[in-house]
N, C-alpha and C positions, 0 to 999 in steps of 0.2 A: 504494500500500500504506500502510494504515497505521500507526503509532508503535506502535499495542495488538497488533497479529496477528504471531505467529509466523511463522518462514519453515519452511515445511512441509520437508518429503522432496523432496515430488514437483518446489516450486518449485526446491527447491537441487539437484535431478536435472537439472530444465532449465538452469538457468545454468552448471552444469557441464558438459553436453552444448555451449551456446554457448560457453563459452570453450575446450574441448577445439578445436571446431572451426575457432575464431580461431587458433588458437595454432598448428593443424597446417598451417594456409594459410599463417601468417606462417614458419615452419618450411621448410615446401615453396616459397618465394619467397626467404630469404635463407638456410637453412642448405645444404639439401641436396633435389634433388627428389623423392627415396623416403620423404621426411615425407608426402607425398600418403598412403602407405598407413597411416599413422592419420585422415587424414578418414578415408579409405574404410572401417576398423575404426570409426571414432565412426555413421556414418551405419549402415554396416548393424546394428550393436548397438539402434543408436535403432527402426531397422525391425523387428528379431527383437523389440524388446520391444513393438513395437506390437502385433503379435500376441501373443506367450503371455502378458506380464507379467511377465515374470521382468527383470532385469537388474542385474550383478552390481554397480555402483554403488551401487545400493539399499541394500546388503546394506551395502557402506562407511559410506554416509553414518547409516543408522540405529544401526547397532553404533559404530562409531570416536566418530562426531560429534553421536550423540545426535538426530538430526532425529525430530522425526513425522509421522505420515503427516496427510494434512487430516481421515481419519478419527478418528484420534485426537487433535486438534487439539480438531472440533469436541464431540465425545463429553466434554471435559476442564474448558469452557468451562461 
């Protein structure tokens, strides 16, 4: 990546879906093993949005955090 490009929505949806899923591994290894059922919530969320497009992270990171989408990235430029 580099120094001039923005970190879109979509990139920061993904690295949040990665660390969600690190975190609930390392959780489900040293906290307690019923942390497995948030992988199992991060996975299937990532699957339901493969299909409709919807996911409520989206909706975080655009409002809260200010991200854009690569559409309006490139549109900007």
């Amino acid at each position: 990546m580099s120094s001039n490009k923005a970190f879109s929505a979509e990139r920061a949806l993904t690295a949040f879906a990665g660390l969600m899923t690190l975190l609930s591994v390392a959780l489900t290894v040293w906290v307690h093993p019923n942390f497995v059922w948030l992988t199992v919530f991060v996975g299937a969320n990532l699957f339901q949005q493969s299909y409709t497009g919807f996911c409520p992270a989206m909706i975080v990171l655009r409002k809260v955090f200010g991200f854009k989408t690569e559409r309006e990235l490139a549109t900007h430029i």
